[in-house]
NULUM-31097 format. One record per residue (C-alpha): x, y, z; residue in three letters; residue number from 1. Coordinates in Angstrom, 1 decimal, padded with zeros to 4 digits. Each point is the difference from the previous one (the first is absolute). Example, Ala and Ser with C-alpha at 12.3 -4.5 7.8 and 13.67 -1.06 7.14 Angstrom:
BEGIN
<<012.3,-004.5,007.8>,"Ala",1>
<<001.4,003.4,-000.7>,"Ser",2>
end
This chain:
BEGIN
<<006.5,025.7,002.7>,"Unk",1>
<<-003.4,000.4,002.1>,"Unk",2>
<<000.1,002.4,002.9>,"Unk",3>
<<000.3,-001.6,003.9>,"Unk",4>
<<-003.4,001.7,000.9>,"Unk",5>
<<-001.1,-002.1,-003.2>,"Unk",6>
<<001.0,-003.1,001.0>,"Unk",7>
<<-002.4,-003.1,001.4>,"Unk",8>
<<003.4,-002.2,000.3>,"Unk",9>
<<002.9,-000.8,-001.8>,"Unk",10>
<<001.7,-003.2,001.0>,"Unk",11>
<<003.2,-001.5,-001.7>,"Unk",12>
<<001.4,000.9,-003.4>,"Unk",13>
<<001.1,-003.5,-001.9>,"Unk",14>
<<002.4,001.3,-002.1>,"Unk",15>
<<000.4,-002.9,-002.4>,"Unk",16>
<<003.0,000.2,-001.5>,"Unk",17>
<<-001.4,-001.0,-004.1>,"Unk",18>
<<001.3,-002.9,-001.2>,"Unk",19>
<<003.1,-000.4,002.0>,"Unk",20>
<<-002.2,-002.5,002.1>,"Unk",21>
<<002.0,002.3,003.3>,"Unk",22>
<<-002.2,000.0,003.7>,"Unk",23>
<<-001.8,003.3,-000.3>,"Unk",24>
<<001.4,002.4,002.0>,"Unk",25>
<<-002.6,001.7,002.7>,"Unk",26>
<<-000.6,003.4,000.9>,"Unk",27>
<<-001.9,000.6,003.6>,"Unk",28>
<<-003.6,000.9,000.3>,"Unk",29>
<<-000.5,003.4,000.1>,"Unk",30>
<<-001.5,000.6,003.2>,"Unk",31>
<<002.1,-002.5,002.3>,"Unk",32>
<<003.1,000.6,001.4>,"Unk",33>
<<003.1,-001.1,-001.9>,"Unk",34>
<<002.5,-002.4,001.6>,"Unk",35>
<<002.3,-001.5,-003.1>,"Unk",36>
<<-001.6,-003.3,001.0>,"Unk",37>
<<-003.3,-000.5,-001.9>,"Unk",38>
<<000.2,-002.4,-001.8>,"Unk",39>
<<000.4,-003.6,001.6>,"Unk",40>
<<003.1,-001.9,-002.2>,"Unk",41>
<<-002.0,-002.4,-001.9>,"Unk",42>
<<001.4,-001.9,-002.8>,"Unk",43>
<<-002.0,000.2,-003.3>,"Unk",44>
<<-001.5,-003.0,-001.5>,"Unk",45>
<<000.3,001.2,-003.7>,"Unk",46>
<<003.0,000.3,-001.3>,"Unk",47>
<<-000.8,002.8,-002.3>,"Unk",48>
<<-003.2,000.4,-002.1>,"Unk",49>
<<-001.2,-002.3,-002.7>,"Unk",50>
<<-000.2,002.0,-003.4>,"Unk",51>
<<-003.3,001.2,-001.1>,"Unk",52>
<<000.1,-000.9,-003.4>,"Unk",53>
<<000.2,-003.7,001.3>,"Unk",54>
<<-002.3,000.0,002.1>,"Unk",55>
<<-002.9,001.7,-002.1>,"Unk",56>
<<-000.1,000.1,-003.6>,"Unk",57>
<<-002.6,000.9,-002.7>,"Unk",58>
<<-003.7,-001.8,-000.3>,"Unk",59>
<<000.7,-001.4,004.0>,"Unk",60>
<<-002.6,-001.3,002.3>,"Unk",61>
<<000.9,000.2,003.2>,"Unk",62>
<<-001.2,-002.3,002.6>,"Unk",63>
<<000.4,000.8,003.9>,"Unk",64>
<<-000.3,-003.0,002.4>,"Unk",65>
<<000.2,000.0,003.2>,"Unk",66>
<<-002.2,000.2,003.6>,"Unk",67>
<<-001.9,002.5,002.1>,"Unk",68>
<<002.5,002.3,-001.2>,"Unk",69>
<<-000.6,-000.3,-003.7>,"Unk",70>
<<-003.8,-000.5,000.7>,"Unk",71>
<<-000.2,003.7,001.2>,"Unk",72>
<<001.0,001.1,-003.6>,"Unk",73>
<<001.7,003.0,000.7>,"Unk",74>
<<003.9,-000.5,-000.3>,"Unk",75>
<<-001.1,-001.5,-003.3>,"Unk",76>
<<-001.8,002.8,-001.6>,"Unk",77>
<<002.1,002.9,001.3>,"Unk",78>
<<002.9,-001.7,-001.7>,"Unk",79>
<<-001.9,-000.7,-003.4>,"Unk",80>
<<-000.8,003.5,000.3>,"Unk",81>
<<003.4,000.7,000.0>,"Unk",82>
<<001.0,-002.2,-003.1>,"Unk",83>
<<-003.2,000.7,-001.8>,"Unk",84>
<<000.9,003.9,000.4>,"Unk",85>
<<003.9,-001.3,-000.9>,"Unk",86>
<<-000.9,-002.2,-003.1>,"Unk",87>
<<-003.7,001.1,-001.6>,"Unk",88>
<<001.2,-001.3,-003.2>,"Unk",89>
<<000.8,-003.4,002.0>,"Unk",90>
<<-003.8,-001.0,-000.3>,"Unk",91>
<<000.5,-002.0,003.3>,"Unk",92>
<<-002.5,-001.7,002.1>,"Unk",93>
<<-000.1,-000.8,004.2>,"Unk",94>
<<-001.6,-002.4,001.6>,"Unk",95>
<<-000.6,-000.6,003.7>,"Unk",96>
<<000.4,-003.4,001.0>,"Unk",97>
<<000.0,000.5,003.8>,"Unk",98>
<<-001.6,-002.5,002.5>,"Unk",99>
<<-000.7,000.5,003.3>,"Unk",100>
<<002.2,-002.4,002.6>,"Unk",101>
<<001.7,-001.5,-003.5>,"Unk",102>
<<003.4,-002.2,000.9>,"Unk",103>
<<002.3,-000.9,-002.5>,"Unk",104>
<<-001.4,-003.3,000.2>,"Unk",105>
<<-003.6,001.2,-000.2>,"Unk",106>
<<000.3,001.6,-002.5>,"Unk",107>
<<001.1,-002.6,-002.7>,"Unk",108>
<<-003.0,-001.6,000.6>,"Unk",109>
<<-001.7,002.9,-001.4>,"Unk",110>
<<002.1,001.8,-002.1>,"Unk",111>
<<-000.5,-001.7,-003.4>,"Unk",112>
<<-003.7,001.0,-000.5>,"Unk",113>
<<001.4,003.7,000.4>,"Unk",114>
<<002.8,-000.5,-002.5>,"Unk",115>
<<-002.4,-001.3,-002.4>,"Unk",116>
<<-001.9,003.5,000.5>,"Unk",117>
<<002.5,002.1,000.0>,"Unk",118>
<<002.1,-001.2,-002.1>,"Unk",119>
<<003.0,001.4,000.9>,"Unk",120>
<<003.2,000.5,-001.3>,"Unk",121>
<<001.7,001.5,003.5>,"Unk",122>
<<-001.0,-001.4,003.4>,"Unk",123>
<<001.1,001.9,002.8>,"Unk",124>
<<000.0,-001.9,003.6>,"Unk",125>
<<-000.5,001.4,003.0>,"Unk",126>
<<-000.4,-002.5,002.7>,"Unk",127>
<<000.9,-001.1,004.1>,"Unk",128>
<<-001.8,002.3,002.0>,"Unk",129>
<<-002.3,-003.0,001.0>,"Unk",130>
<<003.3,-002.7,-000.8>,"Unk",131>
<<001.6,001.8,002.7>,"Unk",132>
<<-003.2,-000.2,002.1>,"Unk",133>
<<000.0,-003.8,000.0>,"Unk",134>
<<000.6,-000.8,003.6>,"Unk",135>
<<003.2,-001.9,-000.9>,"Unk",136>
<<004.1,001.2,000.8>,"Unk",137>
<<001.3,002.8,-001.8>,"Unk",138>
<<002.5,-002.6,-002.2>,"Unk",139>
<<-003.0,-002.8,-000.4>,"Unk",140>
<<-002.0,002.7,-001.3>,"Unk",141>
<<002.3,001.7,-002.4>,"Unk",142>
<<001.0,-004.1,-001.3>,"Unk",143>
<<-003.7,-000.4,-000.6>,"Unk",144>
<<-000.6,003.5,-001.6>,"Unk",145>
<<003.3,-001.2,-002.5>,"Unk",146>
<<-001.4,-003.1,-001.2>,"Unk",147>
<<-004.0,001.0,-000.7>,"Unk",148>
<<001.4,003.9,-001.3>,"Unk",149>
<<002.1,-002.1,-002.5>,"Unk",150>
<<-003.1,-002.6,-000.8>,"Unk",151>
<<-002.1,003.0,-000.5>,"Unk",152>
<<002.5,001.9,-002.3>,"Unk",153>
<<000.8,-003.3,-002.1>,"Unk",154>
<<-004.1,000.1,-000.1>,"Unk",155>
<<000.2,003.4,-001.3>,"Unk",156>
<<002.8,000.5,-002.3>,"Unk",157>
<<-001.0,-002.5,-003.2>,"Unk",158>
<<-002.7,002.5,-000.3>,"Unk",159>
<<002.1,003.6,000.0>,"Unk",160>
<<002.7,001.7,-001.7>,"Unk",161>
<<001.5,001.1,003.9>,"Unk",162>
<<-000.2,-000.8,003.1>,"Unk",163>
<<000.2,003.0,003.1>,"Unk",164>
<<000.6,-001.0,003.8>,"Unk",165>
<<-000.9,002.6,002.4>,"Unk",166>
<<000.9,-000.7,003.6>,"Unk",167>
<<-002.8,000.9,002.7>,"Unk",168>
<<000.2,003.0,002.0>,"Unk",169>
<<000.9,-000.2,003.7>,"Unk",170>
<<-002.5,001.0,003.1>,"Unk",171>
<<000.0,003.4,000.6>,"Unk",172>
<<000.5,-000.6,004.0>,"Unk",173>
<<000.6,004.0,000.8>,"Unk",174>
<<003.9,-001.3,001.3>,"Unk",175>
<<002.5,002.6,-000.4>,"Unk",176>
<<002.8,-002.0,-001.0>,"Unk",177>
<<001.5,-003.3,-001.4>,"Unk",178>
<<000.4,-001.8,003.0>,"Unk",179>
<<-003.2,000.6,001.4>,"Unk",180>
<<-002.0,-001.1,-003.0>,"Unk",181>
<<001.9,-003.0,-000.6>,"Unk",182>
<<-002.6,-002.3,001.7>,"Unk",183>
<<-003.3,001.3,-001.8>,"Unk",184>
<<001.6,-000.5,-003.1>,"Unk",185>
<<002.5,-002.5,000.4>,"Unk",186>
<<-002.6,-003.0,-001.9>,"Unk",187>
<<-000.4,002.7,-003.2>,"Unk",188>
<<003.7,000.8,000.0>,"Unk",189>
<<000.0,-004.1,-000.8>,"Unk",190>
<<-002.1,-000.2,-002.4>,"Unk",191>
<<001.3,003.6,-001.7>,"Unk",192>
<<003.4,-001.6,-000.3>,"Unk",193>
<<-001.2,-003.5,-001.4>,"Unk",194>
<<-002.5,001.6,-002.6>,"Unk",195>
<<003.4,001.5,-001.3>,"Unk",196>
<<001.2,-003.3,000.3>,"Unk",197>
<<-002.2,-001.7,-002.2>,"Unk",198>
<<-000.5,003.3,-002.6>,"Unk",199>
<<004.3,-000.5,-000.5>,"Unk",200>
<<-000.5,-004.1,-000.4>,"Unk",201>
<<-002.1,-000.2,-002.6>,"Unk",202>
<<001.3,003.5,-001.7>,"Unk",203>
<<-002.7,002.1,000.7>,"Unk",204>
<<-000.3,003.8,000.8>,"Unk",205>
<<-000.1,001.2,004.0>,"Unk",206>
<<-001.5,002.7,001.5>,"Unk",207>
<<001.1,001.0,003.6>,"Unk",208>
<<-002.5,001.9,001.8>,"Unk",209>
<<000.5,-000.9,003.2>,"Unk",210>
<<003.0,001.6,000.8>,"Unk",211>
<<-001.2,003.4,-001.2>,"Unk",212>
<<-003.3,-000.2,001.8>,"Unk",213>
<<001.9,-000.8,003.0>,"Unk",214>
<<001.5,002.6,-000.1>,"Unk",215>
<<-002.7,002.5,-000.7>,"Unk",216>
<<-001.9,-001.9,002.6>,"Unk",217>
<<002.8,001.2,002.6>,"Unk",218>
<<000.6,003.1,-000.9>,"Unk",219>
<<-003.4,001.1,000.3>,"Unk",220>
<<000.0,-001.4,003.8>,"Unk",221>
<<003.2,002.0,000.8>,"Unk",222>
<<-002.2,003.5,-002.1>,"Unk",223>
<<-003.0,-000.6,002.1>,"Unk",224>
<<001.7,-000.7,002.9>,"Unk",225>
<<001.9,002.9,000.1>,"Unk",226>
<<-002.8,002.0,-001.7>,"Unk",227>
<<-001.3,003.5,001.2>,"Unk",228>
<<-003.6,001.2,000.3>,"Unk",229>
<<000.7,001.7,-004.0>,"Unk",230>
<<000.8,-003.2,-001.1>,"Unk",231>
<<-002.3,-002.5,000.3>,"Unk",232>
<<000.6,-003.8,-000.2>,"Unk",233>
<<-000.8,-002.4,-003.4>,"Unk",234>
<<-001.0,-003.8,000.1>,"Unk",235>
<<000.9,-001.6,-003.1>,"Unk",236>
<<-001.9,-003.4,001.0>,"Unk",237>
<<-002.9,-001.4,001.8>,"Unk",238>
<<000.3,-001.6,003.1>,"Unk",239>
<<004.1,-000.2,-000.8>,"Unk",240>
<<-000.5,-003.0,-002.8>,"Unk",241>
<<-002.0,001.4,-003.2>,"Unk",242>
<<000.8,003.4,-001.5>,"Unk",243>
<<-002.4,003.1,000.2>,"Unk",244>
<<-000.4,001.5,-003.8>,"Unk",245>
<<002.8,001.7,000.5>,"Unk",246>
<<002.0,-002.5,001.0>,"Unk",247>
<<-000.8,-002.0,-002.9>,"Unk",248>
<<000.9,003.4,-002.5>,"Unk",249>
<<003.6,-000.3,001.9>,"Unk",250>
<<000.1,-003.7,000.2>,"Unk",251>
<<-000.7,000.5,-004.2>,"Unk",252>
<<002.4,002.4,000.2>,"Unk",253>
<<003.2,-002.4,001.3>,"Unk",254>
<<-001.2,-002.7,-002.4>,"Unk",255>
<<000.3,002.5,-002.9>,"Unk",256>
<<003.7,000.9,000.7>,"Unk",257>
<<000.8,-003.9,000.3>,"Unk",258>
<<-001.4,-000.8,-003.3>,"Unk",259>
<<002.3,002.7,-001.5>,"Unk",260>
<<-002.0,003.0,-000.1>,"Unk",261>
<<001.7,003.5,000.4>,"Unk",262>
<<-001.1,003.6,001.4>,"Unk",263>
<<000.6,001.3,-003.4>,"Unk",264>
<<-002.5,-002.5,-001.7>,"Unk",265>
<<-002.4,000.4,002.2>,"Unk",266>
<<000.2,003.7,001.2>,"Unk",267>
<<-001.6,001.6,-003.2>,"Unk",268>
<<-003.3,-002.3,000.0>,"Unk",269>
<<-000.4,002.0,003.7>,"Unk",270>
<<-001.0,-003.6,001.4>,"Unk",271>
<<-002.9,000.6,002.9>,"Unk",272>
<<-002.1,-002.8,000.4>,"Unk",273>
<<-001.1,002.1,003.4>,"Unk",274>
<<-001.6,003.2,000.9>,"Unk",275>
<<002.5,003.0,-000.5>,"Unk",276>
<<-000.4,000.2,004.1>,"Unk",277>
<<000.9,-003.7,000.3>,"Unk",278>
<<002.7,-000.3,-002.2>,"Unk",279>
<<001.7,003.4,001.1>,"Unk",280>
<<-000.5,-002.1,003.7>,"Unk",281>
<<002.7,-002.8,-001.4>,"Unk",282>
<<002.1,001.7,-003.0>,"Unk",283>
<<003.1,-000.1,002.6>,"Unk",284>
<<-001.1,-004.0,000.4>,"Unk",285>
<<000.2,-001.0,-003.7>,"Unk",286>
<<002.5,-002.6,-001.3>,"Unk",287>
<<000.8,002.2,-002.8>,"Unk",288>
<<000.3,004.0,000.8>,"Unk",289>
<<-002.3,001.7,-002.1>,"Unk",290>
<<-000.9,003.4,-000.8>,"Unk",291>
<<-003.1,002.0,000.9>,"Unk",292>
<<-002.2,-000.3,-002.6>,"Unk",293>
<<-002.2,002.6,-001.6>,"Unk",294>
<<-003.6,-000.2,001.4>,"Unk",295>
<<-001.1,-001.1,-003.5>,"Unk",296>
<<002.4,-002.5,-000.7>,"Unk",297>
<<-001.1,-001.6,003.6>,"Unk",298>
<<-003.8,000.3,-000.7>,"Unk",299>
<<001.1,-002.4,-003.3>,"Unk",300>
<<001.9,-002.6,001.6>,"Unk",301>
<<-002.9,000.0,002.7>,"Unk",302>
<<-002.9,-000.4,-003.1>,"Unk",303>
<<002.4,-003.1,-001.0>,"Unk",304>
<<000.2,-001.5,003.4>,"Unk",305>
<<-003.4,000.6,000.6>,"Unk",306>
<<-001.3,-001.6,-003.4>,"Unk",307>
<<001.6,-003.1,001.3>,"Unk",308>
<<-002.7,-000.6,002.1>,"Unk",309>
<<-003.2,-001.2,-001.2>,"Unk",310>
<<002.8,-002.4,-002.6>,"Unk",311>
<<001.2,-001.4,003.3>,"Unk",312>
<<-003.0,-001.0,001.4>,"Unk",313>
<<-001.8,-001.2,-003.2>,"Unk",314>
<<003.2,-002.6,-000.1>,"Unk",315>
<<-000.8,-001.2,003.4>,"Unk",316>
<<-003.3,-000.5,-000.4>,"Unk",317>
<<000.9,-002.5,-003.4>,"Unk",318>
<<002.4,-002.1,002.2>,"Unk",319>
<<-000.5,000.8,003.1>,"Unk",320>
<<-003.4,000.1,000.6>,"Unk",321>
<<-001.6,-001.3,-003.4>,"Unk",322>
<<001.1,-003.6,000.9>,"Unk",323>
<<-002.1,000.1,003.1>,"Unk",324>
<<-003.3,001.1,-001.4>,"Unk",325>
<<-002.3,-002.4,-001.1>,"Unk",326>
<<-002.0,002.7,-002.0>,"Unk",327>
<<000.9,003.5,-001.3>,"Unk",328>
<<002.2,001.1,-003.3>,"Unk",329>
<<001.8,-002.6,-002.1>,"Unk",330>
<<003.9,000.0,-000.1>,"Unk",331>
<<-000.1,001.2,-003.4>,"Unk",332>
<<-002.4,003.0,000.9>,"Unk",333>
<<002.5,000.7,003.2>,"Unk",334>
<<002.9,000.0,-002.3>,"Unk",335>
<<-001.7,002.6,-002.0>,"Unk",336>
<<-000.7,002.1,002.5>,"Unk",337>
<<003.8,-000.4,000.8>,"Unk",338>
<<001.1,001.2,-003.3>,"Unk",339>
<<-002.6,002.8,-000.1>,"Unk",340>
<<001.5,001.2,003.0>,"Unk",341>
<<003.6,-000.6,-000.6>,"Unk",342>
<<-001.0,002.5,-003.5>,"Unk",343>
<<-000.8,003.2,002.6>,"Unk",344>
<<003.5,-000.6,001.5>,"Unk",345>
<<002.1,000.0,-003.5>,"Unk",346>
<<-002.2,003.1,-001.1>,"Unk",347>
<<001.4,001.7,003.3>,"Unk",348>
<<003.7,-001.3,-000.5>,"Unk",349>
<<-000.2,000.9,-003.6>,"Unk",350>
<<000.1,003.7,001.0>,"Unk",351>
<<003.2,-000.5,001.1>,"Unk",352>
<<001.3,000.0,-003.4>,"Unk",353>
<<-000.4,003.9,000.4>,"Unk",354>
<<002.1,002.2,001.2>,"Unk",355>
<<-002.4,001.4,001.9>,"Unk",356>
<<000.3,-002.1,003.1>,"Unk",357>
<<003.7,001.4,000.9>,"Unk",358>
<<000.8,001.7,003.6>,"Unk",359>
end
């Protein structure tokens, strides 16, 4: 337990309750006042979590497509840092597919030259930040949203083994409670609720993260509100609508606990895709409660996040930015470069095959 005269912040505690698919229970931020009434009474999506061994299995490659949100590449490679640190034997793979302003409509105009890439054989979906952002009603969007989500999944699935459907994550408006923010994010409860929908239809799996951010999101406003001088205040997104780094390590956090993952899997690989400073700033925040880990164990996971990188942005440039360029490397010399750098970030995962990486 760290000292108060250690601590930058500690927000909420999400005690998620394993597999039992319960709403977490919250504990109050350490330095705000405690009134029984923290946490604003809204329903979960997700029934319970989807099992992990469905959802990821040996030899995967795993496909993320989606918008801005997606397109940042974070939330994506702090949770393959997590399953890569999870499963090393796994050999799995993780592709970005974000795009920025992508629509569910957009983006099966576009999506089949990245299947043929990747080749996947799990595509998770995360769209309707922009869906919601259409200019239309609440309900005209959220129809529109159901029919192109469910064109683009019918688009997607021939080519996979599974299918994931992540919800978008609400505004962060600073409101303190539910009634308040019911406006800002009244158009991506909609389309929340019909990406279930469509994920139950056609019998695919559902991630709820809007809910949980939501919450986080509101608890933080009532923390800084209330905060003293000792304890100063934490912004989890930018401008309210895209997630800060951390934000995107606890947004990866929630998604994690809805596809099954527990605090006992992932407590020994002493997951850290952040800064021991940063991640000690949003422990209390996680979707799964974690341990401390050692500062060894941390300094790994970080190397594995980190290694990420240059893969990420080698991808991008071969379909991305290759198809725009007139000149420059061939697709076949891109791809190499792709697989060359995809080798640094097994050789770093392989070490968690050791022992040595335990808190």
């Amino acid at each position: 337990m760290l000292r108060p005269d250690l601590v930058i912040i500690i927000v909420t505690s999400l005690l998620w309750l394993g597999a039992c698919g319960s709403a977490p229970r919250v504990t109050p931020p350490a330095c705000s006042p405690t009134d029984g009434s923290l946490t604003p009474d809204i329903p979960f999506l997700q029934d319970q979590p989807l099992t992990l061994e469905e959802v990821i299995q040996r030899g995967d490659r795993v496909l993320f497509v989606g918008d801005e949100l997606t397109q940042q590449m974070l939330y994506t490679r702090a949770l393959a840092c997590a399953l890569m640190g999870m499963l090393p034997d796994y050999n799995l793979q993780f592709f970005n597919g974000g795009k920025d302003g992508a629509t569910a409509s957009s983006t099966s105009m576009w999506v089949e030259d990245l299947l043929q890439l990747a080749q996947p054989t799990v595509a998770f979906i995360c769209l309707g930040l922009n869906d919601a952002a259409s200019g239309a009603t609440d309900v005209t969007s959220a129809n529109n949203y159901r029919r192109d989500l469910g064109a683009l999944i019918d688009k997607i699935k021939p080519h996979v083994r599974k299918v994931i459907v992540i919800s978008a994550p609400p505004i962060d408006a600073g409101h303190l409670d539910l009634e308040s923010d019911k406006a800002a994010n009244a158009g991506l409860w909609a389309m929340a609720e019909a990406a279930k929908s469509v994920a139950i239809d056609r019998g695919d799996g559902f991630v709820d993260v809007f809910v949980p951010m939501r919450r986080i999101y509101m608890l933080i406003a009532r923390h800084n509100a209330a905060a003293t001088p000792r304890c100063q205040s934490l912004r989890l997104t930018i401008n309210g609508r895209l997630p800060t780094q951390p934000g995107h390590v606890v947004l990866a956090s929630v998604m994690l606990y809805g596809m099954g993952v527990t605090s006992k899997q992932l407590d020994p690989v002493g997951w850290s895709p952040l800064p021991p400073d940063q991640m000690r700033q949003i422990r209390g925040a996680l979707g799964l409660q974690l341990s401390a880990p050692s500062l060894a164990a941390a300094q790994h996971s970080r190397n594995l996040y980190e290694s990420m990188t240059l893969f990420d942005q080698q991808f991008f440039n071969l379909w991305r930015l290759a198809p725009l360029s007139h000149s420059g490397p061939s697709r076949q010399a891109l791809m190499a470069k792709c697989e060359a750098a995809w080798t640094a970030v097994r050789r770093q995962a392989a070490r968690y095959r050791h022992p040595l990486h335990s808190p």
